[in-house]
N, C-alpha and C positions, 0 to 999 in steps of 0.2 A: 504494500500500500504506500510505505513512505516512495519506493522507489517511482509508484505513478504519480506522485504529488513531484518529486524534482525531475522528471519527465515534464509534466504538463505547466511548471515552474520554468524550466531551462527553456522552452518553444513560446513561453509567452515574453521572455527578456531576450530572444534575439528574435522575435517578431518585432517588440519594440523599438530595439537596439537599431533593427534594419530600416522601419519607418523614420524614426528618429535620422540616421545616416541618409536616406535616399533625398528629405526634404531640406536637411543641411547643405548637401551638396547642390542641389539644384539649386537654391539664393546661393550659395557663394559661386557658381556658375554664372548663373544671370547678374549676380553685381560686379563680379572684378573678373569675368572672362572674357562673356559674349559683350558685346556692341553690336546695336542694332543698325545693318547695312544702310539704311534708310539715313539716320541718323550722321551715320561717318560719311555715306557720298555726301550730304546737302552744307557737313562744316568743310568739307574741299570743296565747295566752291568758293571762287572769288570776290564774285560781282554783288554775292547776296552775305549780308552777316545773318546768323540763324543765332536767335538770342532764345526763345524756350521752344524746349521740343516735347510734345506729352505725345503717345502714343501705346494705344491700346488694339488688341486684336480684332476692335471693330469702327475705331472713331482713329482719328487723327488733330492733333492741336500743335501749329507752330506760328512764332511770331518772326517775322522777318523784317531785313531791313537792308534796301537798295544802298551799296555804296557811290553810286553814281549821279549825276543828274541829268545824264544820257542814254538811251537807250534802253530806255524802261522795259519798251513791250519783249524786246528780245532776251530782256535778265528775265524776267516777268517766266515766258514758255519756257527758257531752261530750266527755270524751277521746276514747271510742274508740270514737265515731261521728265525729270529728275523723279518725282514722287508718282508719276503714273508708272514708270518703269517699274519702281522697286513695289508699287501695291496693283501691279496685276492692270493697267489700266480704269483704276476704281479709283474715281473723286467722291466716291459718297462717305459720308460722316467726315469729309476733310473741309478744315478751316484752316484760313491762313491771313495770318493779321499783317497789316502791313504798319511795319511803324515807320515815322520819320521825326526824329533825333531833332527837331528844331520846336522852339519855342516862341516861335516867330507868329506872331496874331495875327497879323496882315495872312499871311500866308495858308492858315487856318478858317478866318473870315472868307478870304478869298476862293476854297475849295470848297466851306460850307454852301456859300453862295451859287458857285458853282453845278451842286448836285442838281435844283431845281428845272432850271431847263439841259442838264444831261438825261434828271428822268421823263422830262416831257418830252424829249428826242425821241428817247427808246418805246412811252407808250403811241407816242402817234406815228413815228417810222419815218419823221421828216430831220434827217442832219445838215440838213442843207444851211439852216438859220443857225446852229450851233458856234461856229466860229465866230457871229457874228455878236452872240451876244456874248462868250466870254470874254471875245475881246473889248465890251462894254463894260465887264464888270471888273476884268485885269486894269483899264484906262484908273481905275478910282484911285487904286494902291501903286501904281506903275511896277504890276506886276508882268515878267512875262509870263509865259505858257507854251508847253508843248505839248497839244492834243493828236492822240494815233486813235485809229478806228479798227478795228475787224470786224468779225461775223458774232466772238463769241465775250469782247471786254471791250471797255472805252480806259484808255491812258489818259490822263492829262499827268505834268509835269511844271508846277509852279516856280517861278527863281524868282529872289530879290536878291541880286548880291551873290554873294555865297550861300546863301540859303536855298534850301530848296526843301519840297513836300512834294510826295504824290498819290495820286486818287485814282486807284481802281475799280471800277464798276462791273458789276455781268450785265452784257446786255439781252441775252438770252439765257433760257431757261438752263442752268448749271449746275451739278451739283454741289459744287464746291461752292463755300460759304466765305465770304473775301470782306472782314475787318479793315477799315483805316483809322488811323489812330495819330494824333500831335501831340508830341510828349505823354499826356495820362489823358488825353480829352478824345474822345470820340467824336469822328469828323461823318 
Protein backbone atom coordinates (compact mmCIF):
# COMPACT_ATOMS: atom_id res chain seq x y z
CA UNK A 1 0.00 0.00 0.00
CA UNK A 2 2.69 2.52 1.09
CA UNK A 3 4.50 1.47 -2.18
CA UNK A 4 1.11 2.77 -4.32
CA UNK A 5 0.89 5.96 -2.29
CA UNK A 6 4.99 6.89 -3.44
CA UNK A 7 3.85 5.40 -7.00
CA UNK A 8 0.98 7.78 -7.23
CA UNK A 9 3.09 10.58 -5.15
CA UNK A 10 6.32 10.36 -7.46
CA UNK A 11 3.63 10.66 -11.03
CA UNK A 12 1.97 13.50 -9.43
CA UNK A 13 5.50 15.65 -8.78
CA UNK A 14 6.81 15.07 -12.08
CA UNK A 15 3.45 15.74 -13.73
CA UNK A 16 3.80 18.95 -11.98
CA UNK A 17 7.46 19.24 -12.14
CA UNK A 18 6.83 18.99 -16.11
CA UNK A 19 3.99 21.45 -16.20
CA UNK A 20 5.76 23.63 -14.10
CA UNK A 21 9.09 23.26 -16.70
CA UNK A 22 7.03 23.36 -20.14
CA UNK A 23 5.26 26.87 -19.16
CA UNK A 24 8.64 28.36 -17.68
CA UNK A 25 10.22 27.68 -20.70
CA UNK A 26 7.93 28.89 -23.04
CA UNK A 27 7.86 32.81 -21.33
CA UNK A 28 11.54 32.74 -21.13
CA UNK A 29 11.25 31.70 -24.87
CA UNK A 30 8.86 34.30 -25.90
CA UNK A 31 10.72 37.01 -23.74
CA UNK A 32 14.46 36.84 -24.21
CA UNK A 33 14.55 34.43 -27.54
CA UNK A 34 11.86 34.99 -30.06
CA UNK A 35 11.30 38.41 -31.66
CA UNK A 36 8.53 38.97 -33.58
CA UNK A 37 9.48 39.12 -37.41
CA UNK A 38 6.96 41.76 -37.87
CA UNK A 39 8.25 43.69 -35.22
CA UNK A 40 12.22 43.42 -36.39
CA UNK A 41 11.59 44.01 -40.21
CA UNK A 42 9.36 47.46 -39.41
CA UNK A 43 12.47 48.81 -36.67
CA UNK A 44 14.85 48.27 -40.04
CA UNK A 45 13.24 50.58 -41.70
CA UNK A 46 14.53 53.89 -42.25
CA UNK A 47 12.18 56.38 -43.50
CA UNK A 48 9.58 55.35 -40.62
CA UNK A 49 10.53 55.44 -36.65
CA UNK A 50 8.05 52.73 -35.09
CA UNK A 51 7.66 54.12 -31.56
CA UNK A 52 4.86 51.37 -29.84
CA UNK A 53 4.21 48.16 -31.27
CA UNK A 54 1.29 45.94 -29.55
CA UNK A 55 0.57 42.92 -31.31
CA UNK A 56 -1.73 40.15 -30.65
CA UNK A 57 -2.71 36.84 -32.76
CA UNK A 58 -5.77 38.73 -33.81
CA UNK A 59 -5.45 42.72 -33.61
CA UNK A 60 -2.48 44.74 -34.50
CA UNK A 61 -1.44 48.37 -32.76
CA UNK A 62 1.53 50.49 -33.98
CA UNK A 63 2.39 54.03 -33.70
CA UNK A 64 4.45 55.41 -36.29
CA UNK A 65 6.26 58.35 -37.22
CA UNK A 66 7.59 59.62 -40.81
CA UNK A 67 11.14 60.89 -40.74
CA UNK A 68 10.72 62.82 -43.68
CA UNK A 69 8.73 65.78 -45.16
CA UNK A 70 8.95 64.11 -48.56
CA UNK A 71 7.57 61.52 -49.97
CA UNK A 72 4.81 60.43 -47.79
CA UNK A 73 2.78 58.37 -49.95
CA UNK A 74 5.73 56.19 -50.83
CA UNK A 75 7.20 55.65 -46.93
CA UNK A 76 3.39 55.41 -46.24
CA UNK A 77 2.81 51.78 -48.90
CA UNK A 78 6.28 50.59 -47.67
CA UNK A 79 4.94 50.36 -44.50
CA UNK A 80 2.10 48.59 -45.14
CA UNK A 81 3.16 46.27 -47.66
CA UNK A 82 5.96 45.69 -44.90
CA UNK A 83 2.82 44.60 -42.43
CA UNK A 84 0.66 42.96 -45.21
CA UNK A 85 3.71 40.77 -46.15
CA UNK A 86 4.44 39.46 -42.76
CA UNK A 87 0.22 39.02 -41.71
CA UNK A 88 -0.68 37.08 -44.60
CA UNK A 89 -2.06 40.10 -46.73
CA UNK A 90 -4.64 40.93 -43.69
CA UNK A 91 -5.29 44.75 -42.74
CA UNK A 92 -8.11 43.64 -40.54
CA UNK A 93 -7.98 44.54 -36.75
CA UNK A 94 -4.77 46.67 -37.85
CA UNK A 95 -4.35 50.25 -36.70
CA UNK A 96 -1.75 52.59 -37.35
CA UNK A 97 -1.26 55.83 -35.74
CA UNK A 98 0.40 58.39 -37.30
CA UNK A 99 2.32 60.65 -35.09
CA UNK A 100 4.01 63.93 -35.87
CA UNK A 101 6.66 65.13 -33.26
CA UNK A 102 5.62 68.89 -33.60
CA UNK A 103 3.80 71.03 -31.54
CA UNK A 104 3.21 73.51 -33.96
CA UNK A 105 -0.65 75.00 -33.63
CA UNK A 106 -0.68 76.45 -36.90
CA UNK A 107 0.15 73.20 -38.37
CA UNK A 108 -2.53 71.23 -36.28
CA UNK A 109 -5.30 74.16 -36.80
CA UNK A 110 -4.22 73.87 -40.22
CA UNK A 111 -4.88 69.92 -40.93
CA UNK A 112 -7.88 70.08 -38.48
CA UNK A 113 -9.25 72.55 -40.91
CA UNK A 114 -8.31 70.62 -43.57
CA UNK A 115 -10.34 67.38 -42.90
CA UNK A 116 -13.61 69.20 -43.75
CA UNK A 117 -13.63 69.46 -47.36
CA UNK A 118 -11.14 66.21 -47.64
CA UNK A 119 -14.32 64.50 -46.28
CA UNK A 120 -16.62 66.22 -48.57
CA UNK A 121 -14.38 65.29 -51.58
CA UNK A 122 -14.57 61.79 -50.63
CA UNK A 123 -18.50 61.74 -49.94
CA UNK A 124 -19.56 63.44 -53.10
CA UNK A 125 -16.46 62.02 -55.50
CA UNK A 126 -15.76 65.68 -56.61
CA UNK A 127 -11.52 66.41 -56.03
CA UNK A 128 -11.51 68.67 -58.45
CA UNK A 129 -12.38 71.92 -55.90
CA UNK A 130 -10.00 70.20 -53.20
CA UNK A 131 -6.77 72.09 -54.13
CA UNK A 132 -8.43 74.95 -54.31
CA UNK A 133 -9.78 75.38 -51.02
CA UNK A 134 -6.78 74.19 -49.19
CA UNK A 135 -4.95 76.37 -50.63
CA UNK A 136 -7.57 78.95 -49.12
CA UNK A 137 -7.10 77.73 -45.94
CA UNK A 138 -2.91 77.08 -46.08
CA UNK A 139 -3.07 81.33 -47.43
CA UNK A 140 -4.29 82.03 -43.46
CA UNK A 141 -1.04 80.49 -41.69
CA UNK A 142 1.33 80.77 -44.82
CA UNK A 143 1.32 77.23 -44.69
CA UNK A 144 2.59 75.14 -47.56
CA UNK A 145 1.16 71.68 -48.51
CA UNK A 146 1.78 68.75 -50.34
CA UNK A 147 -1.58 66.85 -51.34
CA UNK A 148 -1.11 63.16 -53.37
CA UNK A 149 -4.40 61.40 -54.31
CA UNK A 150 -4.92 57.45 -55.02
CA UNK A 151 -7.70 55.01 -55.31
CA UNK A 152 -7.35 53.97 -51.60
CA UNK A 153 -5.68 57.23 -49.15
CA UNK A 154 -5.50 61.12 -49.49
CA UNK A 155 -1.65 62.58 -48.33
CA UNK A 156 -1.56 65.92 -47.41
CA UNK A 157 1.94 67.14 -46.02
CA UNK A 158 1.83 70.41 -44.03
CA UNK A 159 5.41 72.75 -43.69
CA UNK A 160 6.10 75.91 -41.88
CA UNK A 161 9.68 76.17 -41.71
CA UNK A 162 11.16 73.14 -40.52
CA UNK A 163 8.14 71.88 -39.34
CA UNK A 164 6.04 69.73 -40.67
CA UNK A 165 2.67 67.38 -39.91
CA UNK A 166 0.92 64.96 -41.84
CA UNK A 167 -2.68 63.66 -42.50
CA UNK A 168 -3.72 60.45 -43.77
CA UNK A 169 -7.20 59.68 -44.73
CA UNK A 170 -8.90 56.36 -46.30
CA UNK A 171 -10.61 57.34 -48.87
CA UNK A 172 -12.28 54.18 -49.48
CA UNK A 173 -13.79 51.47 -47.61
CA UNK A 174 -10.23 49.84 -45.63
CA UNK A 175 -9.65 47.84 -43.39
CA UNK A 176 -7.18 49.33 -41.72
CA UNK A 177 -7.91 51.85 -39.13
CA UNK A 178 -5.30 55.18 -39.78
CA UNK A 179 -4.96 57.51 -36.38
CA UNK A 180 -3.22 61.13 -36.80
CA UNK A 181 -2.01 62.59 -33.90
CA UNK A 182 0.16 66.28 -32.84
CA UNK A 183 2.03 65.73 -30.13
CA UNK A 184 -0.96 64.13 -27.58
CA UNK A 185 -3.99 65.97 -29.48
CA UNK A 186 -5.86 64.18 -31.92
CA UNK A 187 -6.18 65.73 -35.35
Amino acid sequence: MAEKILRIFTIIVIGITSFGLLIGGSYIYKQFIFTDPLEKSLLKMETVKISDFTQNEKSLYLTAEFNSSEELQPNFYLLINQIQEERNNSLENCVVEIKNNTHNKELASFLKAAKLPLYEAINTGLFTALPEQLASLSQEDKITYDLELDNQFIFITANIGNDYAHLIINNRDNPLKLITTIGEEYI
